[in-house]
C-alpha positions as CSV (number, residue, x, y, z in Angstrom):
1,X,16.4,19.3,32.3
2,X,12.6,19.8,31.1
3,X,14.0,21.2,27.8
4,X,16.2,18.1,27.2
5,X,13.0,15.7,28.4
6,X,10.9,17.1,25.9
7,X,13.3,17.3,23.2
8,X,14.0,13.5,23.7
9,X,10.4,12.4,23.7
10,X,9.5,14.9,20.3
11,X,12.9,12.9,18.7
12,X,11.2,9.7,19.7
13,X,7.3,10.8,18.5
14,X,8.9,11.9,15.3
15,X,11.4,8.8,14.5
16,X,7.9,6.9,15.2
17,X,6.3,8.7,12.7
18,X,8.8,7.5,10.3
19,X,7.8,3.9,11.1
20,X,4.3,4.9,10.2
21,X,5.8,4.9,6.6
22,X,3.5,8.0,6.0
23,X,3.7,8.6,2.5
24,X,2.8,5.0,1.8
25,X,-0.3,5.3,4.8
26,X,-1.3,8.2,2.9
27,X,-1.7,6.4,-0.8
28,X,-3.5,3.4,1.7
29,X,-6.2,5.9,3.4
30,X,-6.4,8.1,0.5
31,X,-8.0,4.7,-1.8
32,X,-9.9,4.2,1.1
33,X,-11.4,7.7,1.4
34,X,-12.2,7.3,-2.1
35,X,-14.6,4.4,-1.4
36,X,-16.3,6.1,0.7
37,X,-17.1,8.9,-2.1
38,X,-18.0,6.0,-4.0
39,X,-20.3,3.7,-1.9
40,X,-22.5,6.6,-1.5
41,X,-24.6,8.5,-4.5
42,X,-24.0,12.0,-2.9
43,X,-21.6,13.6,-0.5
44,X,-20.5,11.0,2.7
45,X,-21.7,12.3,6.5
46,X,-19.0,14.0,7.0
47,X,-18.6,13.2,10.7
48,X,-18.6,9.2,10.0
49,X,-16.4,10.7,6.4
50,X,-14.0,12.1,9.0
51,X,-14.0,9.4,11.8
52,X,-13.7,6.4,8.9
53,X,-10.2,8.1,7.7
54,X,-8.9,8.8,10.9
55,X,-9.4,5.2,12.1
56,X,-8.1,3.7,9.1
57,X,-4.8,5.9,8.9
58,X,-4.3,4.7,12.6
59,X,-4.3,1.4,12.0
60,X,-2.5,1.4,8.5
61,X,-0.2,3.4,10.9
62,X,0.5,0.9,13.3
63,X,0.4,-2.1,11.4
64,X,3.6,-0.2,9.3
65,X,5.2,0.2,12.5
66,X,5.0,-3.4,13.4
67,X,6.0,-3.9,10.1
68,X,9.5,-2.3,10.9
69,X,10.0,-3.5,13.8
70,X,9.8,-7.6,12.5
71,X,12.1,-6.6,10.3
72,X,14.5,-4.8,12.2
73,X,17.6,-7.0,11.1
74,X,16.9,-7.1,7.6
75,X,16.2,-3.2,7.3
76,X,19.7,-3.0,9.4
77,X,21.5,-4.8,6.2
78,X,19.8,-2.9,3.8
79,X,21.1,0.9,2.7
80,X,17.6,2.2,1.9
81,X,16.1,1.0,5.5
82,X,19.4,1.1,7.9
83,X,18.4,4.6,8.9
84,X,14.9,3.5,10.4
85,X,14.9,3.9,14.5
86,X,13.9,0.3,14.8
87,X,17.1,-1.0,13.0
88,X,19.3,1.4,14.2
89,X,17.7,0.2,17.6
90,X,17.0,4.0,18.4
91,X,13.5,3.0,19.5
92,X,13.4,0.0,21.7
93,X,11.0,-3.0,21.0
94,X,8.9,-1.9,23.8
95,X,8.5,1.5,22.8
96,X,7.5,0.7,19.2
97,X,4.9,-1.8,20.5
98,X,3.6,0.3,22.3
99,X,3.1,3.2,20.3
100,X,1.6,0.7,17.6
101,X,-1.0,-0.3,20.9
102,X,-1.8,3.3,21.8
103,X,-2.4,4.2,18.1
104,X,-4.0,0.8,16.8
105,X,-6.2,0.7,19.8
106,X,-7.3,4.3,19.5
107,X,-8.1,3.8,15.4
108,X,-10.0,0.3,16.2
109,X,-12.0,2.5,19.4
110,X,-12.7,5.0,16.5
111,X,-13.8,2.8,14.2
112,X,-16.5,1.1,16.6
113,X,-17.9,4.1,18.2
114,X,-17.9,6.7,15.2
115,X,-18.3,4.2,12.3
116,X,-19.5,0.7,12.0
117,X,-18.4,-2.6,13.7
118,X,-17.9,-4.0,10.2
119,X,-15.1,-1.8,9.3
120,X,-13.2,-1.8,12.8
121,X,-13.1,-5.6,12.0
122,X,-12.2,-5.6,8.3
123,X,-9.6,-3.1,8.9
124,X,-8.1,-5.3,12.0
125,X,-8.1,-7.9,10.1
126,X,-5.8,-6.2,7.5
127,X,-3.8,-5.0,9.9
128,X,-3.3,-9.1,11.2
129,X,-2.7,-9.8,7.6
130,X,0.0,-7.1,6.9
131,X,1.7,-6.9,10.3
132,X,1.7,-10.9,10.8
133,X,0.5,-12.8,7.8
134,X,2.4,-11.3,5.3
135,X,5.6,-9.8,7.3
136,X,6.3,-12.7,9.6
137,X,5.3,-15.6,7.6
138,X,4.8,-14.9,3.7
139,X,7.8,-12.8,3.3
140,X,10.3,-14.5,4.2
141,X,9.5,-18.1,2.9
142,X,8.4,-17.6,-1.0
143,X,9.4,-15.2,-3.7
144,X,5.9,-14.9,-4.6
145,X,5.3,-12.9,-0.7
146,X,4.3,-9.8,-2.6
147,X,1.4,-11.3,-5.0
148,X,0.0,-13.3,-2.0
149,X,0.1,-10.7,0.7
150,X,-0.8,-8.1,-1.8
151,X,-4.4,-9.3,-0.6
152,X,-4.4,-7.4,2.7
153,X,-2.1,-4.1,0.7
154,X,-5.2,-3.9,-1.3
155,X,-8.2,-3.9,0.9
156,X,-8.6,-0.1,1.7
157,X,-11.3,0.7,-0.9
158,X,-13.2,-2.1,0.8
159,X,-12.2,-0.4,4.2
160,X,-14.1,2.7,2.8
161,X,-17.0,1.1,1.2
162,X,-18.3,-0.4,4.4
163,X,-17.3,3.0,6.3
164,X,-20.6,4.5,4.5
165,X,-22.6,1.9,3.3
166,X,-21.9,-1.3,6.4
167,X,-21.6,-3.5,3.4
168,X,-18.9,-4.6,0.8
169,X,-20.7,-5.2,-2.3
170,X,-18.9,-6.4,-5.5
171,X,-18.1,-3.1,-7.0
172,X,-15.7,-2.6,-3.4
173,X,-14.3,-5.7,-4.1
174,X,-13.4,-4.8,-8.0
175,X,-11.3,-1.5,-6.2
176,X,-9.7,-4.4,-4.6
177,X,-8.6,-6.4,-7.2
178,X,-7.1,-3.7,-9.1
179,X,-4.9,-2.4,-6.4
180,X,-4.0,-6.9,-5.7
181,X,-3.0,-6.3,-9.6
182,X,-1.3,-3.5,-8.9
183,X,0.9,-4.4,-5.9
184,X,3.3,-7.2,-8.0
185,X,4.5,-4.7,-10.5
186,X,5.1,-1.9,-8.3
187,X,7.1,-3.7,-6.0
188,X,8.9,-5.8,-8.1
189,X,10.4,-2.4,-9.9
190,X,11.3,-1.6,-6.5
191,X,13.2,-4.4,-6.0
192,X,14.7,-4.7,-9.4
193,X,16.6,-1.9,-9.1
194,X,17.3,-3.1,-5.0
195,X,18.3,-6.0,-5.7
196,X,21.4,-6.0,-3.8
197,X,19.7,-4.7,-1.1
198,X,17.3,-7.6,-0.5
199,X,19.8,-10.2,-1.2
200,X,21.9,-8.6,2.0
201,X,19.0,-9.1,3.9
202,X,18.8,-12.8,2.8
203,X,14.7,-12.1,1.6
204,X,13.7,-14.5,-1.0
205,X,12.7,-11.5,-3.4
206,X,11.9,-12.7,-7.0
207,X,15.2,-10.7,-8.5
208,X,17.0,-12.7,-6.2
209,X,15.7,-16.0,-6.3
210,X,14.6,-15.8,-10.3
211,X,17.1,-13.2,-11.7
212,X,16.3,-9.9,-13.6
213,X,15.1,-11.3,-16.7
214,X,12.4,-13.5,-15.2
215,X,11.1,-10.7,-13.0
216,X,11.4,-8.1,-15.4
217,X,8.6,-10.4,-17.7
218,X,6.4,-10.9,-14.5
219,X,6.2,-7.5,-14.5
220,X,5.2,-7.3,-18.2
221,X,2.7,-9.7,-17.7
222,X,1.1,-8.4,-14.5
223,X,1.1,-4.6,-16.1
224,X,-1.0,-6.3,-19.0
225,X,-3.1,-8.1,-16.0
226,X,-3.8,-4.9,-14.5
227,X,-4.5,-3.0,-17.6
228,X,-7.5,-5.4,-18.4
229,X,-8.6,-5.9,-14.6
230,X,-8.8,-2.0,-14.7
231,X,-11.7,-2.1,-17.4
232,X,-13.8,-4.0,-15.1
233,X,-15.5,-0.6,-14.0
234,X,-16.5,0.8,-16.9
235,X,-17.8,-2.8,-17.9
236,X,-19.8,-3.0,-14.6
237,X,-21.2,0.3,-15.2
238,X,-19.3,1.9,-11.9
239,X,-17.8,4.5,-14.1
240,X,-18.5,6.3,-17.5
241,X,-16.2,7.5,-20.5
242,X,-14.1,9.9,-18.4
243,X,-12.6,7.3,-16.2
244,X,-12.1,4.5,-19.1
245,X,-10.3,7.2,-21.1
246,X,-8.4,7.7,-17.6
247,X,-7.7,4.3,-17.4
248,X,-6.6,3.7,-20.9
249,X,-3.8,6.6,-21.0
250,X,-2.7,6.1,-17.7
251,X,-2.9,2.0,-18.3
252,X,-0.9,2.3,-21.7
253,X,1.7,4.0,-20.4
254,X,2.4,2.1,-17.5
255,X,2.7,-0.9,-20.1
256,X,4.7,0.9,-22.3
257,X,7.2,1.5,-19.1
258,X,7.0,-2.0,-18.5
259,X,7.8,-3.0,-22.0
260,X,10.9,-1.2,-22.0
261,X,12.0,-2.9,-19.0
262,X,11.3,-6.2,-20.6
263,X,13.3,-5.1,-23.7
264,X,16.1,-3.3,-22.0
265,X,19.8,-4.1,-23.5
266,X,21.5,-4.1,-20.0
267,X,21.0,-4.5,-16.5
268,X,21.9,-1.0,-15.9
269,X,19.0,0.3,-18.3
270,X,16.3,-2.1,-16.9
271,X,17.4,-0.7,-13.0
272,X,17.0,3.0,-14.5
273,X,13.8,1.8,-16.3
274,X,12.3,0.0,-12.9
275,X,13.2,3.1,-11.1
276,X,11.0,5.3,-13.2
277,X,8.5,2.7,-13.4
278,X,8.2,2.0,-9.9
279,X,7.7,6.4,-9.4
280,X,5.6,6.6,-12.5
281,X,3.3,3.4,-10.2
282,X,2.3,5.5,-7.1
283,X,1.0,8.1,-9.8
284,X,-0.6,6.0,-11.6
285,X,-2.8,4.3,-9.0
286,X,-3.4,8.0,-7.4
287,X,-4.6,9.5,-10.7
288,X,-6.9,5.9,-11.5
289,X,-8.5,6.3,-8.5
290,X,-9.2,10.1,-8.6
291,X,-10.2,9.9,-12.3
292,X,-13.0,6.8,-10.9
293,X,-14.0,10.0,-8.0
294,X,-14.2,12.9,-10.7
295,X,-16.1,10.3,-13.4
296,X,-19.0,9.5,-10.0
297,X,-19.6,13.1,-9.5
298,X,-19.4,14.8,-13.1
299,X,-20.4,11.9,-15.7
């Protein structure tokens, strides 16, 4: 009877985990971590360097969770998120809110006693703006949910910067802005080549709502956005050579991904084009960000 018990509750722990969205926390916490390299001129304490991701990775944690669970119904309709334990009903409502209490409340706990009030409140306050903000009221009333709750996606490098240095200057909030430029073409290959998906789930995604055509040139135009926006820290002097060279390679070919897409001959090429694009994206943003690390310690 013990045996089964435990079995049950480790199926449970581990189908919560999946609500966590961990890959996706991990991209989050690892931009933040790499504010904190950068808010400081040498090496971050590492106990507050420790505490700081911990408490942010619990809260991006939870607020994911409570993500899934709002949108329980839609994920059911959808074939990419029908297997989650929240729209298979596997986890009950309860359960889910209250892991997202036990693990929320322990990273905002860590956050005040190990790190800074500053950054327990920034970070809660992304977590309102994902979990609430963006999931129950932006996304399912305008097309244009991801640009406008890309705000609170984007705010980990800020996270980081006040971790180590209880401030947010502007050079946190230029981190910011590039991941806000980021966010519209990365999702919107997602959902290019979803696009059935999210029209079962009746979300006004801008394939749905606009069509392939007209999303496939937002995501030209925000790619060429981004490329410029991620110039701004070699022009504020955050960064040296290395990283604009970085940015540059890494920036041209995102847009030469993008291109394609805009200039595909069928709807079948632009879904296998948004595919790669939206892969080649998560790179992208991962290599940016450790080329802006590598260019503050060696340049």
């Amino acid at each position: 009877m013990q045996h089964v018990l435990d079995a049950s509750v480790g199926r449970k722990l581990t189908q919560y985990y999946a609500l966590t969205k961990p890959r996706v926390t991990q991209l989050a916490v690892f931009c933040a971590v790499i504010g904190m390299f950068l808010a400081v001129p040498g090496f971050p304490p590492v106990d507050r360097l420790v505490a700081a991701t911990v408490g942010i990775w619990l809260l991006a944690g939870a607020a994911f969770a409570v993500n899934c669970l709002v949108e329980r119904e839609l994920d059911a309709r959808m074939a990419r998120t029908a297997r989650r334990a929240s729209a298979s009903g596997e986890l009950s409502v309860t359960e889910i809110l209250l892991g997202s209490g036990v693990i929320g409340g322990t990273g905002m706990l860590v956050l005040l006693h190990f790190v800074n009030p500053l950054t327990m409140g920034l970070t809660f306050a992304t977590f309102v703006g994902y979990a609430v903000v963006y999931t129950m009221l932006l996304k399912p009333m305008t097309p244009q949910n991801i640009v406008i709750g890309g705000a609170s996606g984007a705010m980990p490098p800020a996270l980081g910067w006040a971790a180590m240095a209880d401030s947010v200057p502007a050079q946190a909030w230029i981190l910011v802005l590039i991941i806000f430029v980021w966010t519209p073409p990365h999702f919107w290959a997602l959902a290019l080549y979803r696009t059935e998906d999210f029209r079962k789930s009746g979300l006004p995604m801008l394939p749905v709502t606009h069509g392939s055509r007209y999303t496939r040139l937002h995501i030209l135009l925000y790619t060429i956005a981004l490329f410029a926006t991620t110039m701004l820290p070699f022009a504020m002097r955050m960064s040296g050579p290395l990283y604009l060279c970085a940015a540059v390679i890494l920036g041209g070919e995102f847009l030469r991904l993008s291109w394609a897409i805009w200039r595909a001959r069928s709807e079948d090429e632009a879904d296998r084009l948004a595919r790669r694009t939206f892969r080649y994206s998560i790179v992208y943003l991962s290599l940016l960000f450790l080329a802006l690390l590598v260019d503050h310690y060696l340049v």
